[in-house]
C-alpha positions as CSV (number, residue, x, y, z in Angstrom):
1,X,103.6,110.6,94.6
2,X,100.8,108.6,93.9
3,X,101.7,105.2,94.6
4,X,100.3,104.8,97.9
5,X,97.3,105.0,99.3
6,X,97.4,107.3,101.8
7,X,93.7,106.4,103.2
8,X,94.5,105.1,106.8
9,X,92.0,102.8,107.1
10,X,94.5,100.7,104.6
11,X,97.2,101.1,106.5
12,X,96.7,97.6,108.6
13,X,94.9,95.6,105.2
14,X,97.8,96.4,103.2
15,X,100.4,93.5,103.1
16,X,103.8,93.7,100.7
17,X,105.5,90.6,99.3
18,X,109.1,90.4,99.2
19,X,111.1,87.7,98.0
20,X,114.1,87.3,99.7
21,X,116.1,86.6,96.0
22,X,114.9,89.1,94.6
23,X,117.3,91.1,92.5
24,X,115.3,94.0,91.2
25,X,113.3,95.3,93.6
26,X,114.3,96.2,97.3
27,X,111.3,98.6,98.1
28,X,110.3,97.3,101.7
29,X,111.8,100.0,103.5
30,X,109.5,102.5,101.7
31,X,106.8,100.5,101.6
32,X,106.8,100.2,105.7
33,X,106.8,103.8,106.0
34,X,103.2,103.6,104.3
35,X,101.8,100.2,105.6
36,X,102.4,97.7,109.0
37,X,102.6,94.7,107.1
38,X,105.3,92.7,105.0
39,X,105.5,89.3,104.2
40,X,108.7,87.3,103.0
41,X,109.3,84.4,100.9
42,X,112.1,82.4,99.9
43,X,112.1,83.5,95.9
44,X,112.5,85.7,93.6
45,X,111.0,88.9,92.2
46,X,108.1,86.9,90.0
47,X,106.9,84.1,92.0
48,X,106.1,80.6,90.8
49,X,102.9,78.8,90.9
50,X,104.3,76.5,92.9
51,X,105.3,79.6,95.2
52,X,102.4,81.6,94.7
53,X,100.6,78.3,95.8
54,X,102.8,77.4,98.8
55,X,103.3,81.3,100.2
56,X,100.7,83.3,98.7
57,X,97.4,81.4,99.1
58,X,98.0,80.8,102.6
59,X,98.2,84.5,103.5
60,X,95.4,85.8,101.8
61,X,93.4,83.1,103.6
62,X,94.4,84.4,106.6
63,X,93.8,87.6,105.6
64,X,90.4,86.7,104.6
65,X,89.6,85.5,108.1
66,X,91.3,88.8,109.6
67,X,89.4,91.0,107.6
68,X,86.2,89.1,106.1
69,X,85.0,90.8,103.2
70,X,81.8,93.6,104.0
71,X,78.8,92.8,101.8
């Protein structure tokens, strides 16, 4: 009940991961009925550095440049 956040201002700065082998978790379905966003990879459930460095760093860069942090 409470693992969303139902705030809609979040609704377009909240991206899920999903590894496309991933064997124990296939939550994309509920998670787009919350959020706009989802991002695939080729791996599993718990990435690798080398994946996390290859799939992940590039995203939240451009996320960063879509929505630049407010100071």
């Amino acid at each position: 009940a409470i693992q969303f956040n139902s705030n809609p201002c979040n609704k377009d700065r909240i991206w899920g991961l999903f590894g496309e082998k991933d064997t124990l978790a296939h939550f994309e379905p509920l998670f787009l009925e919350h959020y706009n966003h989802s991002f695939h990879f080729p791996g599993g459930h718990t990435p690798t550095s080398e994946e996390v460095h290859t799939w992940y760093v590039p995203l939240a860069e451009r996320m960063l440049m879509e929505y630049p942090l407010n100071h």
